[in-house]
Structures are given as C-alpha cells and as structure tokens.
C-alpha positions in Angstrom: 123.9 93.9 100.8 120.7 92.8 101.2 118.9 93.1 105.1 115.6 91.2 105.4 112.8 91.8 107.6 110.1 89.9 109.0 106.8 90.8 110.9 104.3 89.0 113.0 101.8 90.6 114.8 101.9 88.2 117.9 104.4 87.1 120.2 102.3 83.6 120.7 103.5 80.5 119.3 101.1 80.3 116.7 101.9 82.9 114.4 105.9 82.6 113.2 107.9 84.2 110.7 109.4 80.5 109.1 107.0 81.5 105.6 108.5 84.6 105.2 112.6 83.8 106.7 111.8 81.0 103.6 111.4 83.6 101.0 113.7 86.3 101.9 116.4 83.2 102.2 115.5 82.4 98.7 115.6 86.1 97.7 119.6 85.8 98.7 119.5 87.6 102.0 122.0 86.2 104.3 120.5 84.2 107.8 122.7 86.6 109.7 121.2 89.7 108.1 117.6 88.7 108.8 115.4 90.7 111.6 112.4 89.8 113.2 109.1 91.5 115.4 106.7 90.2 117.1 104.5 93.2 117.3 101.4 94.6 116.1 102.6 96.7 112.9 100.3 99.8 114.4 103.6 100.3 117.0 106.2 102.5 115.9 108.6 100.5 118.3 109.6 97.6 116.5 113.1 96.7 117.9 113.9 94.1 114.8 112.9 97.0 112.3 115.0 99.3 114.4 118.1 96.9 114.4 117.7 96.3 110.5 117.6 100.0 109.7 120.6 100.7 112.0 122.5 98.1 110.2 121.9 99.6 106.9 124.0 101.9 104.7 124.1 103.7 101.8 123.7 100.7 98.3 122.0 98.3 101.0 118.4 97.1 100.1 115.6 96.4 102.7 114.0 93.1 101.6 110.7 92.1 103.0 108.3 89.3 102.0 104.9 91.5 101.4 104.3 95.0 102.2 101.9 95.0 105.0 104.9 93.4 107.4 106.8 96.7 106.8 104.0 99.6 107.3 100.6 99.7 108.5 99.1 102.0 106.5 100.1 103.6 102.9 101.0 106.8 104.4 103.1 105.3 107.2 104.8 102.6 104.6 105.4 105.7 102.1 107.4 107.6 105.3 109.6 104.2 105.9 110.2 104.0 102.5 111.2 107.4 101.8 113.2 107.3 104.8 115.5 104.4 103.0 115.5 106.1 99.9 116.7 109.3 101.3 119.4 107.4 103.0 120.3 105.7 99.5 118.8 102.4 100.6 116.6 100.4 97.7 113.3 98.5 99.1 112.4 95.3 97.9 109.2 93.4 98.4 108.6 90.0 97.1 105.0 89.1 97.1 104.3 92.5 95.4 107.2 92.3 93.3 108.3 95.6 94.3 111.8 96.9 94.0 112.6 100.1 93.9 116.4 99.5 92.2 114.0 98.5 89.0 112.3 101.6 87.2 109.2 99.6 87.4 109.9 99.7 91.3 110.5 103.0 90.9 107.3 103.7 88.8 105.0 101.8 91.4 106.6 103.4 94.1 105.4 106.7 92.7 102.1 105.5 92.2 101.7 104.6 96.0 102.8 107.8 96.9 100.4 109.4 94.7 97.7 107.5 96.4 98.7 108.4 99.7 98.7 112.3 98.8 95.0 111.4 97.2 94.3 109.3 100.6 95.6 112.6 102.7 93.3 114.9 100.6 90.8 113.2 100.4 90.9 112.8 104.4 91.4 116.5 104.7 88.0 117.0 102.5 85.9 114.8 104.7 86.6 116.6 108.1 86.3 119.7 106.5 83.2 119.1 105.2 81.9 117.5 108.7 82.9 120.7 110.3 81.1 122.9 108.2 77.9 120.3 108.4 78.6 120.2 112.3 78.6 124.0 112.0 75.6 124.5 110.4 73.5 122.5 112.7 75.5 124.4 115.9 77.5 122.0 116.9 81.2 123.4 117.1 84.1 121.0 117.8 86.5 120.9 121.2 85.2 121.4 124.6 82.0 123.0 125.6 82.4 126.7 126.2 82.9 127.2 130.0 80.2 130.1 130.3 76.7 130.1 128.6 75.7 133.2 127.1 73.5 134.3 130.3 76.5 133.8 132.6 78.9 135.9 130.1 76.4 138.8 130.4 76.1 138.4 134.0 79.9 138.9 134.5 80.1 141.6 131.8 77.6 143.3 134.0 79.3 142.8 137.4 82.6 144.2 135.7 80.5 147.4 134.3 79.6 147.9 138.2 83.3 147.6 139.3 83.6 144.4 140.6 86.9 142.5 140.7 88.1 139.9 137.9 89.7 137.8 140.8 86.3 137.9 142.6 84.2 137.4 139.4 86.4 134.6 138.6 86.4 132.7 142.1 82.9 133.0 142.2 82.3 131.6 139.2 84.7 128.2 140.2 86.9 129.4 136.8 90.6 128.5 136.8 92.3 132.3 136.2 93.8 131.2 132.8 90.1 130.2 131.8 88.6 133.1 133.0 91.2 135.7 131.3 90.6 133.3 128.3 87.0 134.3 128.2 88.0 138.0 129.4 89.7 138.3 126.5 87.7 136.3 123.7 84.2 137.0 124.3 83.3 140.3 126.9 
C-alpha cells in the first residue's frame, strides 16, 4: 500500500500542501492514506509523519513529493529512511525519482548514505582540528577552570599547614562537589 506524506513548514494560510497532495494523488496513493504537517522540518515532532509511520507495515511504501519534506538534513533523512527499511517499508520520492523498491533506488540510496558517513567525517575532522588549533593558542574548550593557578597553590599550601577542606572550600565560595573536583584533579 502506498502512504503519502506531505510537509509545509508553516501553519499560515499561505503555504499549503495542494502541489504536493496533486502529485502523490497521481503517484496512486489513496486520499485516505495521505498525512500532512505544518511544521518546520528541523522538529522531530511531526504528528502527520508520526500518524503515517504508525499506519505502515511491513510491503507498505512511504511516498513523498521531494526529499526535503521528509528530512532536514542528509543524516537525519538517512535515519528516517533506514528506519522504514529496517521495518520492510520501501521509500519513494517523486521529484528525485527515488524509489528504493528499484535497484537504482537502491543504488542512490547508498550513495546518500555514503555521503552522509563522508558529511559526519568530515564534521568530525573540522572540530578536531579546531581543538587542537584552539589548544595551541591556550584556549581549552568547556567552562573556565574554577581556580587560577595562584589560588590552587594557595589552597595546596593551606592543606600542607592542616587546614580543613570544608573550611578551604567555604572560604573559597566552591560548591563541595567542585572543590573535591579540583582536590582530586589538579593538587
């Protein structure tokens, strides 16, 4: 059976779904099987997509008119997809003639994951490499350390003359679990 799904990304009256409820009609998907958002496609809560998914079953095909009303990225779109394919559900999507029940489909699909595993490395590379640039120049990401490097000898040398941790640590305006943090880590 075929389940079509259409995307807009606002709820106003301006933007409406009639262009793509033509094409998937056309594309043999039943009115009564066709689900609709009106929702940004950066949400993960899409009630419509939810409802279409739900409905499907194992030799059912997802139908939509062009790829970006289904994902909103190519990793997120690769995860949806997967998702159906896992579950024995075929994709089809008409502007980019997509359809993975085709070994073309299936071909392309491949591709686009390919692309996304590229995408993910090469994300992976560039944060690397602006730690290790960030590094270099002394800058070190999350927060700031809560003691300086005077304050951290000050308190190992109140320690060495017997002082409490408690009363180092109230002094010093340190939540416990911070100051046992830097107990621990750095005297």
């Amino acid at each position: 059976m075929l389940i079509g799904y259409m995307r807009v990304s606002s709820d106003s009256d301006r933007q409406t779904t009639n262009l793509q409820k033509d094409a998937l009609l056309l594309a043999g998907v039943d009115n009564k099987y066709l689900f609709e958002d009106r929702i940004s496609g950066a949400t993960d809560n899409r009630p419509g997509l939810k409802k279409a998914l739900k409905r499907m079953k194992k030799g059912d095909c997802l139908v939509v008119w062009k790829l970006d009303r289904l994902g909103r990225s190519l990793p997120h779109l690769l995860k949806i997809i997967t998702g159906l394919k896992d579950k024995g559900i075929s994709f089809k999507s008409l502007t980019e003639q997509m359809d993975t029940t085709t070994p073309h489909g299936e071909f392309l699909f491949n591709i686009f994951g390919s692309l996304a595993q590229y995408e993910r490395g090469l994300t992976r590379e560039r944060v690397l490499a602006g730690l290790e640039a960030a590094a270099r120049r002394g800058n070190f990401p999350g927060r700031p350390r809560a003691l300086n490097e005077t304050q951290l000898a000050d308190v190992k040398a109140r320690l060495a003359n017997g002082e409490s941790k408690p009363s180092i640590q109230r002094s010093l305006n340190l939540r416990p679990s911070t100051f046992y943090h830097i107990i621990n880590n750095y005297i």
